[in-house]
C-alpha positions, -999 to 999 in steps of 0.1 A, spaced: -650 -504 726 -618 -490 737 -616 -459 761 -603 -424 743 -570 -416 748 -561 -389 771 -556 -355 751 -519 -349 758 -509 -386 753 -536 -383 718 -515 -352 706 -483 -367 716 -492 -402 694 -508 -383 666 -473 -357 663 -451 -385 665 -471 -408 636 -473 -378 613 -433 -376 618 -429 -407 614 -447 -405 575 -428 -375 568 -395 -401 576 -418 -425 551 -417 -399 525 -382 -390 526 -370 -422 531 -391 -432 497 -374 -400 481 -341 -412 487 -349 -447 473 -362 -434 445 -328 -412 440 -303 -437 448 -321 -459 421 -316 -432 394 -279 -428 409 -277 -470 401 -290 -464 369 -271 -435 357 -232 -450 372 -246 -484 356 -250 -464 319 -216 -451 324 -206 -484 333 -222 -499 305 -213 -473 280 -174 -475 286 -172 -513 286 -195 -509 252 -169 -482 235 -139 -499 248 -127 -470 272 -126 -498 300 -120 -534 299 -131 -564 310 -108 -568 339 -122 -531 350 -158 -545 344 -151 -569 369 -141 -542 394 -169 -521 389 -189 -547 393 -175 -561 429 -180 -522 436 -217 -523 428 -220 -559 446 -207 -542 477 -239 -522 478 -262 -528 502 -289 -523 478 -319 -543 468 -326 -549 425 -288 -535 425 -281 -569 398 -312 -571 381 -300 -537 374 -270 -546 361 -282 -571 338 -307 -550 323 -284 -520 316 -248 -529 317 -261 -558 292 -234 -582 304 -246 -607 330 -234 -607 365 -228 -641 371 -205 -649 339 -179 -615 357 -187 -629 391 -164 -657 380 -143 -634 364 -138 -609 394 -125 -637 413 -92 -639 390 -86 -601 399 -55 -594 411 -45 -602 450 -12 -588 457 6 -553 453 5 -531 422 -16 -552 405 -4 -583 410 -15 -614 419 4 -638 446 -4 -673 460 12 -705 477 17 -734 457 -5 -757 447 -28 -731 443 -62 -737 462 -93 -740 430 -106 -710 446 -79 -684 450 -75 -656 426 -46 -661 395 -41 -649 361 -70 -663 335 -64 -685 301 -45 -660 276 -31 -631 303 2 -625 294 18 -624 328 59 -627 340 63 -648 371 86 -653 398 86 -689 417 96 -683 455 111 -713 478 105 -722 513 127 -694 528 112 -666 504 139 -665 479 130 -662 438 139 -696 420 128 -694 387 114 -663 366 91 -668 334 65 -652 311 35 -669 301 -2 -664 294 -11 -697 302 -4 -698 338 -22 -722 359 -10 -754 332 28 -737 333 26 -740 372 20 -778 365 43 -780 341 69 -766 360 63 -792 392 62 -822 370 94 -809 361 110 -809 391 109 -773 396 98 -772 436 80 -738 448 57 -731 480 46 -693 464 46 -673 434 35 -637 421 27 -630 384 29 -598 373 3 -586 340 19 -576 310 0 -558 279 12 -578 257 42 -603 250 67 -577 241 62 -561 275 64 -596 291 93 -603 277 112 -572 286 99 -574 322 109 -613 325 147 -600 315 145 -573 340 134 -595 368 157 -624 357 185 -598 360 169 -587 393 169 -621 413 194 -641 391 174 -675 402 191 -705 404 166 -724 387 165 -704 351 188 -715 325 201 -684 317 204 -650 331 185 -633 308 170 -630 272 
């Protein structure tokens, strides 16, 4: 049998354990309201993507913005309401854009892992040297096999950044802008 506590250390214990459940209680509140919070940004989420008022590429920024939650079922979640599974953009959001206003930059060859335009982005590029300097400018929306294409062609580059266009019409004006810009040695003409 084990001796009664003393009265002042009793009250003491039994103050701070019902403080402690009222912590339990509000903590439980505020799970319960930052789940309907997930829920109702992850209808809106859902409901954009669905109507076309965002697209894919913003999907996959919402969604690195609701993986940065520290938040249990915050997937599962998505799954269920967004309707467009997490893994598949998880891929995805690691083609987002790396480098200023939207761009993305890398070294050449370009590591398997490192961000770069997808299959069917129209993107204009600019191919840097060693010392920084533009060599070649060009529009695609096939990027990672035009890279190749351009080293088996003897076209030597250690970085380049590729800039989205909206479609090819805006790709092509930007290519002329840029190939007016730099004047690279490497293109065969100065413009289109």
């Amino acid at each position: 049998m084990m001796p009664e506590l003393p009265e002042e250390l009793l009250l003491s214990v039994e103050s701070t354990l019902q403080h402690i459940r009222l912590i339990q209680e509000k903590e439980q509140r505020l799970a319960e309201a930052r789940k309907r919070a997930l829920a109702q940004v992850l209808h809106r989420i859902g409901s954009d993507y669905r109507t076309g008022r965002i697209t894919q590429h913003q999907l996959c920024t919402a969604l690195v913005a609701i993986k940065g939650l520290e938040m249990s079922g915050r997937m599962t979640a998505w799954d269920d309401i967004v309707g467009v599974s997490w893994k598949r953009l998880s891929q995805m959001a690691k083609q987002l854009p790396n480098g200023p206003e939207g761009s993305w930059v890398g070294e050449y060859p370009i590591p398997l892992d490192a961000p770069r335009p997808i299959y069917g982005v129209p993107v204009v590029y600019v191919l840097f040297d060693e010392a920084n300097e533009p060599v070649y400018v060009g529009s695609t929306d096939k990027f990672s096999p035009r890279m190749t294409a351009h080293e088996k062609s003897g076209k030597h580059f250690a970085r380049w950044q590729a800039h989205p266009c909206d479609d090819r019409e805006h790709a092509y004006r930007l290519e002329d802008r840029l190939l007016k810009q730099h004047k690279p040695r490497l293109n065969r003409r100065a413009s289109r």
